[in-house]
PyMOL Python script that loads the backbone (N, CA, C, O; Angstrom):
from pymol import cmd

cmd.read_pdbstr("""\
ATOM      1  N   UNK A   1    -311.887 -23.756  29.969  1.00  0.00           N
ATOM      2  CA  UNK A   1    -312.873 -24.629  29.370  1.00  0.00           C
ATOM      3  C   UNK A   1    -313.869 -23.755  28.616  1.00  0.00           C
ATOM      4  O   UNK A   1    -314.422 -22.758  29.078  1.00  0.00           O
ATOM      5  N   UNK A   2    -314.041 -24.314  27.266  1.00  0.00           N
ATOM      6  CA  UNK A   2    -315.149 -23.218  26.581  1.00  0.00           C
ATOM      7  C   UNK A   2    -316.619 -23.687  26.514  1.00  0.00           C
ATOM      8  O   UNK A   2    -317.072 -24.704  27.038  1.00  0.00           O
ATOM      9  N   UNK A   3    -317.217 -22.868  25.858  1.00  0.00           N
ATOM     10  CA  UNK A   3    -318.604 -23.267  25.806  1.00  0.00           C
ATOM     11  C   UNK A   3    -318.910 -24.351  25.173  1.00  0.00           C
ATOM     12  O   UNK A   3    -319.833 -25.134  25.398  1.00  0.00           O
ATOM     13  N   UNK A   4    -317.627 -24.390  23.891  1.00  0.00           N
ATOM     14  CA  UNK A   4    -318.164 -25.452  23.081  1.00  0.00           C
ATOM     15  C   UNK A   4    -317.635 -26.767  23.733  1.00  0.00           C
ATOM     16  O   UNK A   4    -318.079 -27.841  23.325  1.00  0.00           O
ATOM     17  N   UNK A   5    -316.803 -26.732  24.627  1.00  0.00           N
ATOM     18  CA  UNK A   5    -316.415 -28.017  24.832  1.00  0.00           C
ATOM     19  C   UNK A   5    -317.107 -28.422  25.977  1.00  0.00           C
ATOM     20  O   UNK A   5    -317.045 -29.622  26.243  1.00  0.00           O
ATOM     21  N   UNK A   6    -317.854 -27.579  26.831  1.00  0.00           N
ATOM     22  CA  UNK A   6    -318.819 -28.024  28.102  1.00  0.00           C
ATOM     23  C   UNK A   6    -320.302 -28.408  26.931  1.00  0.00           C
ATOM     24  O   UNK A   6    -320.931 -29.392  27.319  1.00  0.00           O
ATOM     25  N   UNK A   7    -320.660 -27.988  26.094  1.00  0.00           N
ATOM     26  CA  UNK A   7    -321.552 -28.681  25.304  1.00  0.00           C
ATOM     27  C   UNK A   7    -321.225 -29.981  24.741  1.00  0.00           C
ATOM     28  O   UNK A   7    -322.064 -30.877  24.824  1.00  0.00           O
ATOM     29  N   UNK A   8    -319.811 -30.246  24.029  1.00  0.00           N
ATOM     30  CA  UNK A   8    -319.220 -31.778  23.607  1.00  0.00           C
ATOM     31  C   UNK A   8    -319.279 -32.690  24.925  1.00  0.00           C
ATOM     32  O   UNK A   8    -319.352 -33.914  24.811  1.00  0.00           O
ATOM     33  N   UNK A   9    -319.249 -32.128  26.054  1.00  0.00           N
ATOM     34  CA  UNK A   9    -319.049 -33.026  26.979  1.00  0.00           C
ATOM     35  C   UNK A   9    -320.473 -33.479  27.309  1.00  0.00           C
ATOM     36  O   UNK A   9    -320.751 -34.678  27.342  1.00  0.00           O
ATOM     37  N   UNK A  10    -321.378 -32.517  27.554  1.00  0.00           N
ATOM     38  CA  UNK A  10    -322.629 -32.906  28.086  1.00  0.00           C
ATOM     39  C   UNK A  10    -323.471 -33.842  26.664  1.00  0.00           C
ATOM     40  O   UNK A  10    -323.983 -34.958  26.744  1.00  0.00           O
ATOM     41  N   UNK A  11    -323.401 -33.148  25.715  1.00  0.00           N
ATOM     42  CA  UNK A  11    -323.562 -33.707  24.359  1.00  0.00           C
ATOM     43  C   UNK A  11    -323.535 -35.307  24.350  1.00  0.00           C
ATOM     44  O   UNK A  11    -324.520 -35.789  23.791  1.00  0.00           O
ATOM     45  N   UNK A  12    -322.703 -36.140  24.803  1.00  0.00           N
ATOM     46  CA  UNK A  12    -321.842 -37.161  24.734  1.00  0.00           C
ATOM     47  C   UNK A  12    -322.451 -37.892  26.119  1.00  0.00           C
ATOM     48  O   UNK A  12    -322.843 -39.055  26.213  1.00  0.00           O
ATOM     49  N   UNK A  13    -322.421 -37.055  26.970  1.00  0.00           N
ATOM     50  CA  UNK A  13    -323.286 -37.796  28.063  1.00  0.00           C
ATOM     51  C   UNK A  13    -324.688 -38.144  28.208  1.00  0.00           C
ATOM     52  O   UNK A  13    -325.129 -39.002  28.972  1.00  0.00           O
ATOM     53  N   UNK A  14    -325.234 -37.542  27.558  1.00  0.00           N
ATOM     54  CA  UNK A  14    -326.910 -37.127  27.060  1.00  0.00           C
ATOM     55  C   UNK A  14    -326.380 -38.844  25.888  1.00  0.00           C
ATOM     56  O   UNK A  14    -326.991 -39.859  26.222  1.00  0.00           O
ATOM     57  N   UNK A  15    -326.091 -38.890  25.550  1.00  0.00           N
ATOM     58  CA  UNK A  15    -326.101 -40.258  24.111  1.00  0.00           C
ATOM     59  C   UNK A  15    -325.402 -41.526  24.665  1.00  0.00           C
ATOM     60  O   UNK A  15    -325.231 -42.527  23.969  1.00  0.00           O
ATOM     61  N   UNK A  16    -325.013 -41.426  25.943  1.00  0.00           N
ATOM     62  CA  UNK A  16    -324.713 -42.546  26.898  1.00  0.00           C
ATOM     63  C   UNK A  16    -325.868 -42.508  27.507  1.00  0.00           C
ATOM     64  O   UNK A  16    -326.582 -43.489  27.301  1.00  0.00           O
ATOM     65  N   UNK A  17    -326.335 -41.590  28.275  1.00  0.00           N
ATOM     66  CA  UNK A  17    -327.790 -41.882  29.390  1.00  0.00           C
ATOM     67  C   UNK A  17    -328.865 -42.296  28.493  1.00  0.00           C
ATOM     68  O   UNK A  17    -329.621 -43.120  29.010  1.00  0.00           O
ATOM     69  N   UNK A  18    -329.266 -41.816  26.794  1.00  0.00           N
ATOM     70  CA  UNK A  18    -330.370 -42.386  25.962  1.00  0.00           C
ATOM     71  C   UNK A  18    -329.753 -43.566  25.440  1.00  0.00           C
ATOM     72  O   UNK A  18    -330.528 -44.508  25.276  1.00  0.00           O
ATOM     73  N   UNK A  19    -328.538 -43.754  25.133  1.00  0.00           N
ATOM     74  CA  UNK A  19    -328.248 -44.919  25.148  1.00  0.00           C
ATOM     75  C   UNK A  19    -329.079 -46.463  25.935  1.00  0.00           C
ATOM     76  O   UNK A  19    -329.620 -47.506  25.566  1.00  0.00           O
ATOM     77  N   UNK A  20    -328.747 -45.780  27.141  1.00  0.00           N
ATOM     78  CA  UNK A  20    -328.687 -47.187  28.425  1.00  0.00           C
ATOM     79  C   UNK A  20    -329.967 -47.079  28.902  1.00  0.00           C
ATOM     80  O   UNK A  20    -330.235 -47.935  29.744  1.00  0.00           O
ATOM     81  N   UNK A  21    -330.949 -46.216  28.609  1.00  0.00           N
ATOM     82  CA  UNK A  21    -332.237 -45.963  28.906  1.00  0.00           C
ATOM     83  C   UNK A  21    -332.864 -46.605  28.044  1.00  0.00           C
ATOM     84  O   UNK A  21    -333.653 -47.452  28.464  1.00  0.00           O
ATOM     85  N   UNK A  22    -332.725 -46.422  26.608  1.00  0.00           N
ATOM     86  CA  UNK A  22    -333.339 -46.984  25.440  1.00  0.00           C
ATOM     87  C   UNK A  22    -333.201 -48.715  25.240  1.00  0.00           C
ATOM     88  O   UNK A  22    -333.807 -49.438  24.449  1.00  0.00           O
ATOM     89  N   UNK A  23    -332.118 -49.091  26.320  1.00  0.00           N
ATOM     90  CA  UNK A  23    -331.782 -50.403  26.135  1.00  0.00           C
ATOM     91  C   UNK A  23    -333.068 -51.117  27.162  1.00  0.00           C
ATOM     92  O   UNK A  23    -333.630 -52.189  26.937  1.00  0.00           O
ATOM     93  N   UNK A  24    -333.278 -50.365  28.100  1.00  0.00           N
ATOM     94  CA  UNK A  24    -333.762 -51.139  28.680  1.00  0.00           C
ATOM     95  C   UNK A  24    -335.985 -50.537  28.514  1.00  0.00           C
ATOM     96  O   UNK A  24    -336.918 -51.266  28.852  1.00  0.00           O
ATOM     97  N   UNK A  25    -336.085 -49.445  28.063  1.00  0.00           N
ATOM     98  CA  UNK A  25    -337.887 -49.277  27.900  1.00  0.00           C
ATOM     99  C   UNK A  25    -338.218 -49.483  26.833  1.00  0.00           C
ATOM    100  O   UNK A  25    -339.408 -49.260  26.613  1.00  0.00           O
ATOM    101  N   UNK A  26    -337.401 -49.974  25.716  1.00  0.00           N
ATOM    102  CA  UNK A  26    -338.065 -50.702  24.244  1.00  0.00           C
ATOM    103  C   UNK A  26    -338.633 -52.111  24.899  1.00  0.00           C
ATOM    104  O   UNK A  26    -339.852 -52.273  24.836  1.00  0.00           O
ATOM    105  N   UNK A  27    -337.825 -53.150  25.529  1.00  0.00           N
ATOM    106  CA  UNK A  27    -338.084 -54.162  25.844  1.00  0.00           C
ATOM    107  C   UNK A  27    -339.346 -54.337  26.386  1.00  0.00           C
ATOM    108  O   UNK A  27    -340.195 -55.149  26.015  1.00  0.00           O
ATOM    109  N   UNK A  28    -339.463 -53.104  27.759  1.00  0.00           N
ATOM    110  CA  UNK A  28    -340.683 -52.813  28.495  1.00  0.00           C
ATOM    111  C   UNK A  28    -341.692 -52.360  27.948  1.00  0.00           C
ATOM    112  O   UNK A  28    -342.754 -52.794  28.395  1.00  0.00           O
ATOM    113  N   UNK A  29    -341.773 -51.313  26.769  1.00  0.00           N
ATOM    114  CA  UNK A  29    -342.782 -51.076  26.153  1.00  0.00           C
ATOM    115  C   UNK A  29    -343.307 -52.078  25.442  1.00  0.00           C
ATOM    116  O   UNK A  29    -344.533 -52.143  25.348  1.00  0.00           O
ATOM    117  N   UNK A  30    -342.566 -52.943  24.875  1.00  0.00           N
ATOM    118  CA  UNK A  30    -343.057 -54.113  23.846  1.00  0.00           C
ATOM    119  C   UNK A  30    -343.374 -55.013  24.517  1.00  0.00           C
ATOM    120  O   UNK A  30    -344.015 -55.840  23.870  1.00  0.00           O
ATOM    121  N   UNK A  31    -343.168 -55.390  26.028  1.00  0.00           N
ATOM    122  CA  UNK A  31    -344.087 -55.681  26.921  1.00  0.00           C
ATOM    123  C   UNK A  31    -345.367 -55.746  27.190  1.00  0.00           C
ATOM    124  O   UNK A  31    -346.251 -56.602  27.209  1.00  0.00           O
ATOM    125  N   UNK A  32    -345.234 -54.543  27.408  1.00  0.00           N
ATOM    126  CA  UNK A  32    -346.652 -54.104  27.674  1.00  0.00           C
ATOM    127  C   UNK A  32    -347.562 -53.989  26.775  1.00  0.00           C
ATOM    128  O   UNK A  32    -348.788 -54.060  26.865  1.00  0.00           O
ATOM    129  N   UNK A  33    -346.847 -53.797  25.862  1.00  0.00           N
ATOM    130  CA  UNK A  33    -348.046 -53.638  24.142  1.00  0.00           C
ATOM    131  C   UNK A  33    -348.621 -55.357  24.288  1.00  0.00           C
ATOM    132  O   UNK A  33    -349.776 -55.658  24.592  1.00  0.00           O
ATOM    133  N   UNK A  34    -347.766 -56.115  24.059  1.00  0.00           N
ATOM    134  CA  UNK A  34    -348.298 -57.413  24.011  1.00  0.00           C
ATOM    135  C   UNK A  34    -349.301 -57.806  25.270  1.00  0.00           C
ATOM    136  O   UNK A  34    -350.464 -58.035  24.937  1.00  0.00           O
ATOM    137  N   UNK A  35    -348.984 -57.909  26.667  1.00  0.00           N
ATOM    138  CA  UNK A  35    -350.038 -57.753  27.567  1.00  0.00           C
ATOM    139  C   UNK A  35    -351.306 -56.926  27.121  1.00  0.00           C
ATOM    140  O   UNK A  35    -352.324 -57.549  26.819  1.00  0.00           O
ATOM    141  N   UNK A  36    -351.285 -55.371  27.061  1.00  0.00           N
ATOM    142  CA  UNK A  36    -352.588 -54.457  26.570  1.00  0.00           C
ATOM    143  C   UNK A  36    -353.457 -55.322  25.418  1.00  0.00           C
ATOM    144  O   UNK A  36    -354.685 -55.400  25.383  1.00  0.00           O
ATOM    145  N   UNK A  37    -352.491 -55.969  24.462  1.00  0.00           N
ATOM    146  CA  UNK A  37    -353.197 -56.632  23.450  1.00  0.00           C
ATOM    147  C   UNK A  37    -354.038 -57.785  24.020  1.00  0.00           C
ATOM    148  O   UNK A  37    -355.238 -58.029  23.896  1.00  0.00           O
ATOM    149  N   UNK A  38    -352.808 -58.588  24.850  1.00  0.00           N
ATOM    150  CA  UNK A  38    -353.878 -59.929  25.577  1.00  0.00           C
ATOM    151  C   UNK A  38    -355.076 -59.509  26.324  1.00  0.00           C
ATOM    152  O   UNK A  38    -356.157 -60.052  26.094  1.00  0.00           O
ATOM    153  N   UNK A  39    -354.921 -58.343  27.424  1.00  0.00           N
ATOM    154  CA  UNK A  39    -356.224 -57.740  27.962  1.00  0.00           C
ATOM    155  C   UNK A  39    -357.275 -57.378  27.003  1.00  0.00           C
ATOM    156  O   UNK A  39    -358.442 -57.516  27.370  1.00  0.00           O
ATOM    157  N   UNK A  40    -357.041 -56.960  25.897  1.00  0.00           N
ATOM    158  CA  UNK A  40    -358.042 -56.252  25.068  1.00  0.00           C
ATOM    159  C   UNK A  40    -358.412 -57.872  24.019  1.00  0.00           C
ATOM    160  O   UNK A  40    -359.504 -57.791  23.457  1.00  0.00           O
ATOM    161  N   UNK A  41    -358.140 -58.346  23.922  1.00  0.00           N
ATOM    162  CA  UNK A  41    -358.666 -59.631  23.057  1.00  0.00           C
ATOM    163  C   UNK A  41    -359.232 -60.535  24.281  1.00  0.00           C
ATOM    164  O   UNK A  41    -360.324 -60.964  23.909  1.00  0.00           O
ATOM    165  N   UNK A  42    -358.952 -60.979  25.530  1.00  0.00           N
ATOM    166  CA  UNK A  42    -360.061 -61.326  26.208  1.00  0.00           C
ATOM    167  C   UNK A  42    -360.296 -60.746  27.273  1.00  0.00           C
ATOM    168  O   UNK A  42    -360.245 -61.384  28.324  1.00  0.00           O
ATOM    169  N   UNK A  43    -360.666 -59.162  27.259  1.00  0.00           N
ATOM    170  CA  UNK A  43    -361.624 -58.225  27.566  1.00  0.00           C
ATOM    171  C   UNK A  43    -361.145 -58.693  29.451  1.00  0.00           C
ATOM    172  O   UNK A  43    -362.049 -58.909  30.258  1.00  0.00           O
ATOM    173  N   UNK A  44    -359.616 -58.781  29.878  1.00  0.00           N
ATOM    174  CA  UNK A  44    -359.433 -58.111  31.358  1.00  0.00           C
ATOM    175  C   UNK A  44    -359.139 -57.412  31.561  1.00  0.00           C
ATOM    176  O   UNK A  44    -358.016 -57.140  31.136  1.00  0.00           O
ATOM    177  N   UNK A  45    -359.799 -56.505  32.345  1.00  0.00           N
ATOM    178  CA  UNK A  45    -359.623 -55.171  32.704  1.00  0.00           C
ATOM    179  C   UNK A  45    -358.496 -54.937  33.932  1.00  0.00           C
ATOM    180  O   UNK A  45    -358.496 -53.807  34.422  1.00  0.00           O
ATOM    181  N   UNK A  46    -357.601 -55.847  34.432  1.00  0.00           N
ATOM    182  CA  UNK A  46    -356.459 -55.978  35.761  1.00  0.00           C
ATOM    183  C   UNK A  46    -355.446 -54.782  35.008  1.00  0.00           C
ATOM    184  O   UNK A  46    -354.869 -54.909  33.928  1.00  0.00           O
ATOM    185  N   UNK A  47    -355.428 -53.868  35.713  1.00  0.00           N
ATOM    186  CA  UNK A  47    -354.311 -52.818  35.072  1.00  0.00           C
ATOM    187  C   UNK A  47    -352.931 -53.515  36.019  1.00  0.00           C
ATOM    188  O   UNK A  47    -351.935 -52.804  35.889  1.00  0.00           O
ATOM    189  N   UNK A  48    -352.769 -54.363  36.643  1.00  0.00           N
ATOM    190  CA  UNK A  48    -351.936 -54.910  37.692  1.00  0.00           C
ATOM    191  C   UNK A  48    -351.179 -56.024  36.797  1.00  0.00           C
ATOM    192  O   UNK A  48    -350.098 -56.546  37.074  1.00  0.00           O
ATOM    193  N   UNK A  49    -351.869 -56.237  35.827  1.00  0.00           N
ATOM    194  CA  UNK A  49    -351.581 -57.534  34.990  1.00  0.00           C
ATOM    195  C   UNK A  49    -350.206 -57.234  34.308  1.00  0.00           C
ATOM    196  O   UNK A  49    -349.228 -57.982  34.289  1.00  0.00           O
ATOM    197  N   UNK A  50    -350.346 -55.785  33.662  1.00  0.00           N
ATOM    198  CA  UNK A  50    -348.934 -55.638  32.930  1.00  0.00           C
ATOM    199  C   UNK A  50    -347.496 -55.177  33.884  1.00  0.00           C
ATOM    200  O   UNK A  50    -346.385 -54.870  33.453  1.00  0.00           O
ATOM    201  N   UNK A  51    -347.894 -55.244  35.080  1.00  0.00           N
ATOM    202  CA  UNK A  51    -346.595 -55.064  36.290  1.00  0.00           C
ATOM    203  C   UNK A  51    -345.534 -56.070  36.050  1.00  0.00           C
ATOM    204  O   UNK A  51    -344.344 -56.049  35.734  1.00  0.00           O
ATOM    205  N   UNK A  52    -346.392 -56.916  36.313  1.00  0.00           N
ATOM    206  CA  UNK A  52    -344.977 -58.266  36.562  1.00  0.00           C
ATOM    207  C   UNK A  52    -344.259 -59.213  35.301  1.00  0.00           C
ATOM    208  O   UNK A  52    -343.263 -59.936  35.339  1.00  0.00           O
ATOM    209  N   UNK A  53    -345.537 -58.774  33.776  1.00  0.00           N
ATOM    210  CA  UNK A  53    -344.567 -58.847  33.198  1.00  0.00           C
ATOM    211  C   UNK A  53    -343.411 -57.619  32.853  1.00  0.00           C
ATOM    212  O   UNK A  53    -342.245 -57.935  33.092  1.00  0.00           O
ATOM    213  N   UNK A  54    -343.632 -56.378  32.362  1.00  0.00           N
ATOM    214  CA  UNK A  54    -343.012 -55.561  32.632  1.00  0.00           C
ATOM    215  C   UNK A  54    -341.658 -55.793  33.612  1.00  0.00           C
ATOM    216  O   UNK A  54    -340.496 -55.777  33.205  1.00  0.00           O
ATOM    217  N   UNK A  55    -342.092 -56.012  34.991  1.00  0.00           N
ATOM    218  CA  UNK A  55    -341.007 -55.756  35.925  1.00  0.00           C
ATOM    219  C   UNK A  55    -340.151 -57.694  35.446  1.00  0.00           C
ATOM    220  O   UNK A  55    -339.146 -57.881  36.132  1.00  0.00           O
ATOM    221  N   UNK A  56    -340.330 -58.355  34.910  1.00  0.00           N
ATOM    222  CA  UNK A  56    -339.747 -59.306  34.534  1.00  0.00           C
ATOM    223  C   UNK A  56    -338.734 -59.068  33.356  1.00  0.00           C
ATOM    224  O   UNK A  56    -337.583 -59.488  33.228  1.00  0.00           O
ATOM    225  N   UNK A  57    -339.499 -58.269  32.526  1.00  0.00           N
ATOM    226  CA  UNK A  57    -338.726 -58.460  30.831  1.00  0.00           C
ATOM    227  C   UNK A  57    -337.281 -57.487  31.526  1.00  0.00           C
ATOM    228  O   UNK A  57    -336.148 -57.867  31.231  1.00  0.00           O
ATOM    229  N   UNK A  58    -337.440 -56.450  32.291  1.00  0.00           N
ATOM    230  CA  UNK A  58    -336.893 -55.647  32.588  1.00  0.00           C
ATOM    231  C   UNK A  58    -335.690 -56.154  33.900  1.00  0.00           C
ATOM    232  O   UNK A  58    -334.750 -55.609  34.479  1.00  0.00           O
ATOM    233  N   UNK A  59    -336.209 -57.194  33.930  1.00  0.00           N
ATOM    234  CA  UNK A  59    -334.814 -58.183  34.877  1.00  0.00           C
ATOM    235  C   UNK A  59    -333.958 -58.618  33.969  1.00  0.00           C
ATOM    236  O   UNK A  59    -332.771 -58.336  33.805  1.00  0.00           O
ATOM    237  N   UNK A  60    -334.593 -59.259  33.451  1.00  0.00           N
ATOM    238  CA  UNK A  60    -333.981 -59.846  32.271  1.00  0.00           C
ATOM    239  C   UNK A  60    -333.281 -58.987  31.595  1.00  0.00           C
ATOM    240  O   UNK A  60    -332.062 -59.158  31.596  1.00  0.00           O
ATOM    241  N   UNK A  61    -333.609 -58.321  31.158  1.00  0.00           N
ATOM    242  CA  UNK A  61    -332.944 -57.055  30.150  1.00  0.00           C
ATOM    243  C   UNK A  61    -331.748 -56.587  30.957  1.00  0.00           C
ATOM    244  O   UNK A  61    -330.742 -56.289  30.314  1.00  0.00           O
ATOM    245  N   UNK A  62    -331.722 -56.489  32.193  1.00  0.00           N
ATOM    246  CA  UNK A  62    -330.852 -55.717  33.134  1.00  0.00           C
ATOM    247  C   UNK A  62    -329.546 -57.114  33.293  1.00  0.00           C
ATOM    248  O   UNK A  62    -328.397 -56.940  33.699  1.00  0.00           O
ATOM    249  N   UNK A  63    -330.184 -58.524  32.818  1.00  0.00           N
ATOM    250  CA  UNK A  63    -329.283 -59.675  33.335  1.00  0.00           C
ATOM    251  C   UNK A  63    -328.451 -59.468  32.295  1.00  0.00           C
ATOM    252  O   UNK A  63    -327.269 -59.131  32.224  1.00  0.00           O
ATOM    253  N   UNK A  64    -329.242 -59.719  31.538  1.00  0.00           N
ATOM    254  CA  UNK A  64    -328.324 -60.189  29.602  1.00  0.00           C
ATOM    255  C   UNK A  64    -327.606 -58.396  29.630  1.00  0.00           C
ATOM    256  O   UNK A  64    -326.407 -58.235  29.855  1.00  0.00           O
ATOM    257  N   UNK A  65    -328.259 -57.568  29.450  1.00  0.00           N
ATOM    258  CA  UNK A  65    -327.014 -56.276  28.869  1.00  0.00           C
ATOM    259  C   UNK A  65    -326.477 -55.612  30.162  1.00  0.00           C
ATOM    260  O   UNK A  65    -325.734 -54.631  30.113  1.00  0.00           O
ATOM    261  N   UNK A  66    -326.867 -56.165  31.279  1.00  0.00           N
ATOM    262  CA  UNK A  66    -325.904 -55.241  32.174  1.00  0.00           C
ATOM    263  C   UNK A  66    -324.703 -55.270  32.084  1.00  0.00           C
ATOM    264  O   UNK A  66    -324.254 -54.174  32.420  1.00  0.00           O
ATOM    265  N   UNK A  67    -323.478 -56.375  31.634  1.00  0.00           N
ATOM    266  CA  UNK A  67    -322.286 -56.135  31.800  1.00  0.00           C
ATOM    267  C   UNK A  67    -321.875 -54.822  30.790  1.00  0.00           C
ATOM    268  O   UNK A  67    -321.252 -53.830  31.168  1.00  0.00           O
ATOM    269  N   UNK A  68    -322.527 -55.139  29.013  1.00  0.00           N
ATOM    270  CA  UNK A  68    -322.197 -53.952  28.488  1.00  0.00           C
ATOM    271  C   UNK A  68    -322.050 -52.582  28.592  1.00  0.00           C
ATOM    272  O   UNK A  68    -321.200 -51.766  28.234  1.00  0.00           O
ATOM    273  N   UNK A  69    -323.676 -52.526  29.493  1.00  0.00           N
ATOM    274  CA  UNK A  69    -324.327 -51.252  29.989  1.00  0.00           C
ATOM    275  C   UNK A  69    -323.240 -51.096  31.249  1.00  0.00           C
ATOM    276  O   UNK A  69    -323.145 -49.933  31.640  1.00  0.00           O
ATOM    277  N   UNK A  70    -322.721 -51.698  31.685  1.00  0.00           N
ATOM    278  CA  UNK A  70    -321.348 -51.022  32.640  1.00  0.00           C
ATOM    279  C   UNK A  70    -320.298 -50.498  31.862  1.00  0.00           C
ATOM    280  O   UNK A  70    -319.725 -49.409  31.898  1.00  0.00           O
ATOM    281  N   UNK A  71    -320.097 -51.972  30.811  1.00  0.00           N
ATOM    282  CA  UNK A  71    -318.740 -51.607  29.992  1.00  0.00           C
ATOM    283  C   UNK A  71    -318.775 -50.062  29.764  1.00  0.00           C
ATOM    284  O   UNK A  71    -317.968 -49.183  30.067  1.00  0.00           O
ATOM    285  N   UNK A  72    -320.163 -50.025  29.033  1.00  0.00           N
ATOM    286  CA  UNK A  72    -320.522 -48.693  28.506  1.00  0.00           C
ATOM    287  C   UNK A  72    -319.610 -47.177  28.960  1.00  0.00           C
ATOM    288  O   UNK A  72    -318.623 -46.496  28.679  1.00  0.00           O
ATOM    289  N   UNK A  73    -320.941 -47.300  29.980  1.00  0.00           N
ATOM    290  CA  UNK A  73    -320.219 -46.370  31.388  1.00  0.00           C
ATOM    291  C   UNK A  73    -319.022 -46.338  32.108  1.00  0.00           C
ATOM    292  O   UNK A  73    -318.671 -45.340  32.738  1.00  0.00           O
ATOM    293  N   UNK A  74    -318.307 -47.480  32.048  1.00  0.00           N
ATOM    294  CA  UNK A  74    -316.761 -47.135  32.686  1.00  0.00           C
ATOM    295  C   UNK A  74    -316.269 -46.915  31.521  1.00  0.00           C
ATOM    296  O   UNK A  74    -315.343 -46.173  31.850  1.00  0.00           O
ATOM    297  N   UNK A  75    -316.187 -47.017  30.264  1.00  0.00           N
ATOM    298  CA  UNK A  75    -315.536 -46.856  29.460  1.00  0.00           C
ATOM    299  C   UNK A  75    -315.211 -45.191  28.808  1.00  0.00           C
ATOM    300  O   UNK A  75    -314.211 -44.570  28.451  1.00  0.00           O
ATOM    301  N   UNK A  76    -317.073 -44.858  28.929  1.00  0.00           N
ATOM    302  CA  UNK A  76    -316.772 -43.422  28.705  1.00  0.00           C
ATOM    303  C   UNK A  76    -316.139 -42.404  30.060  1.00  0.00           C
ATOM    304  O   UNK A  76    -315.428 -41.399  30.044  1.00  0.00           O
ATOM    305  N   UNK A  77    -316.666 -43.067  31.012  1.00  0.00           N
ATOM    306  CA  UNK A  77    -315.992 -42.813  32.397  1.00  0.00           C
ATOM    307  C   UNK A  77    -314.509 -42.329  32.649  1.00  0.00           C
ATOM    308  O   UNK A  77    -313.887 -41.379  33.123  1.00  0.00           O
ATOM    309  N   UNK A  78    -314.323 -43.535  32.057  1.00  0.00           N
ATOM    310  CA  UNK A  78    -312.601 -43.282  32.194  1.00  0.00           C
ATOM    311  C   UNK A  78    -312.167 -42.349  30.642  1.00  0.00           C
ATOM    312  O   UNK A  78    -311.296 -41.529  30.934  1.00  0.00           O
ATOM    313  N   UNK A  79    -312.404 -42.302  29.687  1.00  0.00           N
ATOM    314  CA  UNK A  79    -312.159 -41.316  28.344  1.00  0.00           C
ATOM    315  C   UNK A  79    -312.441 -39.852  29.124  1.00  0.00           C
ATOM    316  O   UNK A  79    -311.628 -38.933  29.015  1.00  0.00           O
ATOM    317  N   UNK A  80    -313.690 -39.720  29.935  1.00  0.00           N
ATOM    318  CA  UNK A  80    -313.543 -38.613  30.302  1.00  0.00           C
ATOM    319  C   UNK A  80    -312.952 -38.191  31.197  1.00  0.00           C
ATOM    320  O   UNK A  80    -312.879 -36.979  31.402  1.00  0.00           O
ATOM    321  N   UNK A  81    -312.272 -39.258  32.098  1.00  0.00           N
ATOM    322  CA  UNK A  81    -311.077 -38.902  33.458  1.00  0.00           C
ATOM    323  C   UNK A  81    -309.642 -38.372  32.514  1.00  0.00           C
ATOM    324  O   UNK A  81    -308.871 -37.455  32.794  1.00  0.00           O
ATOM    325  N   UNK A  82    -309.611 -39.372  31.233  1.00  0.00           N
ATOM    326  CA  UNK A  82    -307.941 -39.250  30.400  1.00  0.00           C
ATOM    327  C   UNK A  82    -308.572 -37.546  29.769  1.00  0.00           C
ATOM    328  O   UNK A  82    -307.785 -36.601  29.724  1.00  0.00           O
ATOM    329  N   UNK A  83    -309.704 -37.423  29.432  1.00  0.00           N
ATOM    330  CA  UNK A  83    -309.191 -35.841  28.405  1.00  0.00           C
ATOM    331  C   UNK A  83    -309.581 -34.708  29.708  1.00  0.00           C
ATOM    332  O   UNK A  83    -309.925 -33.555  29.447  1.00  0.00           O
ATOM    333  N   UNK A  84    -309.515 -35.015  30.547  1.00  0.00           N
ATOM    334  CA  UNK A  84    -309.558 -33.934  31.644  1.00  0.00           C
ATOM    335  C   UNK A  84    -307.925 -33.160  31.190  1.00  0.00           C
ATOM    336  O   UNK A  84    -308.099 -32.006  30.799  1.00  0.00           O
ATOM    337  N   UNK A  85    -307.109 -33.402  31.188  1.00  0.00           N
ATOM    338  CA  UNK A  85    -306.240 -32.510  31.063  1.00  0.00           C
ATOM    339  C   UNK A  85    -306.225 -31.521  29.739  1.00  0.00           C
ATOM    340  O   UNK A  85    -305.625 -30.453  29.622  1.00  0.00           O
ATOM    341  N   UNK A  86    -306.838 -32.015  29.034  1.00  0.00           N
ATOM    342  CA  UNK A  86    -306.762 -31.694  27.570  1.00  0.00           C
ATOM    343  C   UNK A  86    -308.575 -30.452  27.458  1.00  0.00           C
ATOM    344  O   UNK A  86    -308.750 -29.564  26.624  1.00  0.00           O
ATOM    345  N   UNK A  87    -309.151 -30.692  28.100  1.00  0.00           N
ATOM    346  CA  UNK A  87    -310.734 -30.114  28.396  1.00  0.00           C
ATOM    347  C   UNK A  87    -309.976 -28.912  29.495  1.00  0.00           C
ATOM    348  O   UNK A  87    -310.691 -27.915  29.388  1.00  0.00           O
ATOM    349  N   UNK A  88    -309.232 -28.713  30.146  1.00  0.00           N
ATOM    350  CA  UNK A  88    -308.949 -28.061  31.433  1.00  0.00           C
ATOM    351  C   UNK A  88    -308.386 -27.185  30.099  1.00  0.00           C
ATOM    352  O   UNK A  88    -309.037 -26.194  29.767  1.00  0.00           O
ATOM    353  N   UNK A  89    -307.540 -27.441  29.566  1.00  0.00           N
ATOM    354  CA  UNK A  89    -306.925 -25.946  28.060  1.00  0.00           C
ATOM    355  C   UNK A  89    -305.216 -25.922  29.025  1.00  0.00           C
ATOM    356  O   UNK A  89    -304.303 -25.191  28.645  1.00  0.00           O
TER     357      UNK A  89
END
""", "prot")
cmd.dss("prot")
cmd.show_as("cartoon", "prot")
cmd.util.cbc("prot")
cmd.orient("prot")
């Protein structure tokens, strides 16, 4: 196994994990922006306030794309079980 191909591999895994990460803290950040905005236009100061929506959008997000976000992962899962013979040299 060479250097360059333990870099293609990790390479590839690094753009699955920002992948499935990015799917789910855009939602949460844009969350929370909208809450911070509602606190700051009528002036509540509850830092507790942006939890539960947060921990909501982020159910949700996990309901609607989780099957993909598996597909995702077994899919590259198994591509990387089939080129094991071919990565081994």
């Amino acid at each position: 196994m060479t250097p360059e191909t333990v870099l293609t591999v990790m390479q590839q895994t690094l753009e699955v994990i920002t992948l499935l990460i990015v799917v789910i803290l855009i939602p949460a950040l844009i969350a929370g922006l909208l809450v911070s905005m509602f606190q700051a236009a009528t002036s509540i100061n509850e830092q507790t306030l942006s939890f539960i929506p947060k921990l909501l959008v982020t159910i949700l997000v996990l309901m609607v794309a989780g099957p993909w976000m598996l597909s995702l992962v077994t899919n590259y899962t198994v591509r990387l079980f089939e080129n094991i013979p071919y990565l081994i040299g």
